[in-house]
N, C-alpha and C positions, 0 to 999 in steps of 0.2 A: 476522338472527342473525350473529355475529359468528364462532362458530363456521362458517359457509358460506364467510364469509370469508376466514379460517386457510385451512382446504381449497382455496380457487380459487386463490389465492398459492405455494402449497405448491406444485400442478399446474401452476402456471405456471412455479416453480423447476425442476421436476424437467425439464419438456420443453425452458426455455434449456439446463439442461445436456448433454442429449440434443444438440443442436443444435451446441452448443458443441461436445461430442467429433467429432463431425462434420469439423463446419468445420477443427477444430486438425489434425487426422489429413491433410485435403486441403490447409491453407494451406501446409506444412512441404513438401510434396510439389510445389509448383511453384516453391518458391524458388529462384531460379539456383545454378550451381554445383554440384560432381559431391560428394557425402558420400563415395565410395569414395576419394578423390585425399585426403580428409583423412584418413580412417581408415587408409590404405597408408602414406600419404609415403615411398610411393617410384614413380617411374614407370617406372624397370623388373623391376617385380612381373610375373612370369610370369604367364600365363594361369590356373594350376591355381592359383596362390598367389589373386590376385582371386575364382576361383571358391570356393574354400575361404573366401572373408571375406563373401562376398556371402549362402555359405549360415550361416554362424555368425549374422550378422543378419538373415536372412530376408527377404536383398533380391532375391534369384534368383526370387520368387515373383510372380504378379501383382498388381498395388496392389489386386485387393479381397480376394484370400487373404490380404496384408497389412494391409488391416484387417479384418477378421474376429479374424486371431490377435491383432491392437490391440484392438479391443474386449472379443475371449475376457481377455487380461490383465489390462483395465482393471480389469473385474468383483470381479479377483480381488487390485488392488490393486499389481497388477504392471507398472510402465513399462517392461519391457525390459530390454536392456544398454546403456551409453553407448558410444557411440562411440569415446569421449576416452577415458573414464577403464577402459574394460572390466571397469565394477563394475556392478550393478542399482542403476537411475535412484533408486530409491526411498531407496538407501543413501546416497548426494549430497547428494540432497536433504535429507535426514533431517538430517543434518550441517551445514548449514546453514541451519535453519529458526533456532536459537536466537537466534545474535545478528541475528540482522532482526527476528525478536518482541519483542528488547532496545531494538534501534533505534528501531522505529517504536511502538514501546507509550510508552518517555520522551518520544521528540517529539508524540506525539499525546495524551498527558496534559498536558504541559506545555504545549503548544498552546491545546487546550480550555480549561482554565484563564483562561489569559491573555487568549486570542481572546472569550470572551464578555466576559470584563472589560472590557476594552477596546470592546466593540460596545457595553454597556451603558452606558458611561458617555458614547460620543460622539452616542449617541439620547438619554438624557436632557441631556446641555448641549448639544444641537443648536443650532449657529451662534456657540456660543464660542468662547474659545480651547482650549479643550480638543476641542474637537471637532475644530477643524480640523487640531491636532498631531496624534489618534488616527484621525482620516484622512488625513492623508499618510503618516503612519507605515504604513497598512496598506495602503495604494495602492501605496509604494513596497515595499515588504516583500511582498507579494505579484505584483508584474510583475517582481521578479527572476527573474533565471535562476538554479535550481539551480546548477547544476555553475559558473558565475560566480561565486555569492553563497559557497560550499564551497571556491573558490583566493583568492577576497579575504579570508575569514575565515583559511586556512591563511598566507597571507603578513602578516597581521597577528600572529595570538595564537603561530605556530610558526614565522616563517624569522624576525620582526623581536622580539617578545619573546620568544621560544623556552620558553613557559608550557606546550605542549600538543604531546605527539607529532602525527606529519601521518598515518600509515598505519597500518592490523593494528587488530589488537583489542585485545591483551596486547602489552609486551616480552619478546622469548625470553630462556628463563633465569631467568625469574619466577614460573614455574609450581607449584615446589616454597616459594613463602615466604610459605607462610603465607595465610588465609580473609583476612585484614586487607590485606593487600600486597596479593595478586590484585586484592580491590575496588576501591581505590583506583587500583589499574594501568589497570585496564578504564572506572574512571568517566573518567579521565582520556584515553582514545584514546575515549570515549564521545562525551566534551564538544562537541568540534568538528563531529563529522556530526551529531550532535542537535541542537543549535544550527541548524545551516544548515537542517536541514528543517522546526524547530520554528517557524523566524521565516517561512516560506512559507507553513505552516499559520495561523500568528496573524494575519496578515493576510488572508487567505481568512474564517475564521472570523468575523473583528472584524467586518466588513463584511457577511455573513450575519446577524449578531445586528443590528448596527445597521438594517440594510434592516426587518429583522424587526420589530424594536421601534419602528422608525416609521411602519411599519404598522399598528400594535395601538394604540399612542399616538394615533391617530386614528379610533379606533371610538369611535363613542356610547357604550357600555359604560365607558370611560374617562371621556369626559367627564362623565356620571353619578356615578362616583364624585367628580371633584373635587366637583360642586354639593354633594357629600354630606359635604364637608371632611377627607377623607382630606389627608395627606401626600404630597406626589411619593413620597417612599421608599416608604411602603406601596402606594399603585399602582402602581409599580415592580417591587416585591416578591412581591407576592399577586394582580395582575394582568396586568400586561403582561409580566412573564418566562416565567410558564404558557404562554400563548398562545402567546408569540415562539419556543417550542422544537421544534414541529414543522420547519422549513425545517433547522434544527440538526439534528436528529435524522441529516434524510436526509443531510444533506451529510457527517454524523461516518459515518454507516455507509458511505457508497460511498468515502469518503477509506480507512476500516478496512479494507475489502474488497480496494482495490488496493496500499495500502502492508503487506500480508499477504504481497505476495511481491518487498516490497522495493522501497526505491527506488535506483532505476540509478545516477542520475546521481552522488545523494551516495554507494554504494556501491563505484563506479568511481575518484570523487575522493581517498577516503580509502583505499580498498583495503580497506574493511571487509568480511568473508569471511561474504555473506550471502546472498542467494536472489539479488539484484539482480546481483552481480558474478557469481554463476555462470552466471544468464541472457547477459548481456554476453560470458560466453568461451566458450559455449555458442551462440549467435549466430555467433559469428568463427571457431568450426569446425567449423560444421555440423552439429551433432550431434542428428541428429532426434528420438529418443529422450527426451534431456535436456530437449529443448527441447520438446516436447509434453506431458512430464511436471510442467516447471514453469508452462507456458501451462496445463494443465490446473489446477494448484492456484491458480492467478488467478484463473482462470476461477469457480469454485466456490466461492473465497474473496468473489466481486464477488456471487454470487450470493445465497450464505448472507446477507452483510453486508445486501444491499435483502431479503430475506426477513424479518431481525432487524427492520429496520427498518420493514417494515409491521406485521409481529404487534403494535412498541411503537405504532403509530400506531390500530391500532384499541382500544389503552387509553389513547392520551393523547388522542384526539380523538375525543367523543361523539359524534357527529355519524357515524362508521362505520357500518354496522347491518351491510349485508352486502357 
């Protein structure tokens, strides 16, 4: 039953999380370095002064009183205060979820798109020239480095044609001109981090479909059909694409699951003001709070994403039962 199935998945999601808070709650807590020295800056903070900061954050307590009150808040949707910014974690973050949804939803459309394009058509002309351009192309496109592939695209299309701002999301002072202006401001500081993450993913992609479908391309089932005088196109189309979307499926949902909270590196490069660059200045000041609150929305992001992705797996592939 497939319904049994849903349920064992679910109970497997529910106790990684469990786990999960766990782990994030203890990793934060052995990292080197003192959080009071960042929270102070200053080191001759009097004694009362430290004591009075240490009880505002609930660091005077013992680390299992301090998770207990961790987990009491979780429940309730509450990360705490930031160290940094001495707002609730949940406010930060909140403010920065959109443009990283923006980000990684254009790249990971555009992506897919292309990426199966491209795999399907370098498994169907296997060994021509098409094939071997739409595998170099995605051999090379995917062993770049991020934040490499993000300063070559910036010194090309913005210090040398100067076609595309390098930072921000908007230009300040553009806020008030207009639904028309804003879009075009935003598609425009868009272009270049989408780009950079979109040609990582098309090549990751391409190379999934292609494995994929030259795998399927060689079951009896296919060859069946040509004796039957089918078309390449139509076995292409009606059969070996069906099949080839499983390996797809998984790789689109753990890519969706982790680029949910952002990718860093193109984040960083660009100074796009998303979950990835808050993570990044959240990292470099210690801010445990922040930083446990956005490892948590990874964390549950990665796990939703492989959850999606079995529920679609016991309807794209008969063969499930329980």
């Amino acid at each position: 039953m497939k319904r049994n199935y849903l349920i064992k998945r679910i109970l497997q999601a529910v106790i990684t999380v469990l786990l999960v808070v766990v782990l994030n709650y203890i990793l934060f807590r052995v990292m080197p370095g003192n959080p009071l020295a960042m929270i102070m800056r200053n080191p001759k903070a009097s004694p009362e002064a430290v004591k009075k900061v240490e009880a505002l954050f609930g660091l005077d307590k013992p680390w299992y009183v301090q998770f207990g009150v961790f987990f009491k808040q979780l429940l309730k949707g509450d990360f705490g205060l930031s160290f940094t910014y001495k707002k609730p974690v949940i406010e930060i973050i909140g403010g920065k979820v959109l443009p990283t949804i923006l980000l990684t939803a254009v790249s990971e459309i555009i992506a897919i798109i292309i990426g199966i394009i491209i795999g399907t058509i370098s498994a169907w002309k296997r060994g021509t020239k098409a094939d071997v351009i739409s595998l170099s192309f995605s051999l090379i496109t995917y062993s770049m480095p991020t934040f490499w592939l993000g300063i070559v695209l910036v010194a090309f299309f913005s210090v040398y044609l100067g076609a595309f701002p390098t930072t921000g999301m908007t230009t300040p002072g553009l806020s008030d001109g207009g639904f028309w202006m804003t879009f075009k401001d935003v598609a425009k500081h868009l272009f270049l981090p989408a780009l950079t993450l979109s040609l990582v993913l098309i090549g990751e992609y391409a190379l999934v479909m292609r494995n994929s479908l030259l795998d399927v391309l060689s079951e009896d089932y296919i060859n069946t059909a040509r004796a039957k005088g089918l078309t390449e196109k139509d076995i292409i189309k009606k059969h070996a694409i069906p099949n080839a979307r499983l390996p797809m499926v998984t790789i689109i949902a753990i890519n969706m699951g982790f680029m949910i909270a952002g990718a860093i590196q193109v984040e960083t490069v660009f100074s796009w003001p998303g979950i990835g660059r808050l993570m990044y200045d959240a990292l470099s000041n210690r801010d445990y709070p922040l930083l446990q609150g956005i490892f948590f929305i990874i964390s549950v992001s990665v796990v939703l994403a492989n959850l999606i992705a079995d529920i679609l797996y016991s309807y794209l592939d008969p063969r499930i039962k329980n």
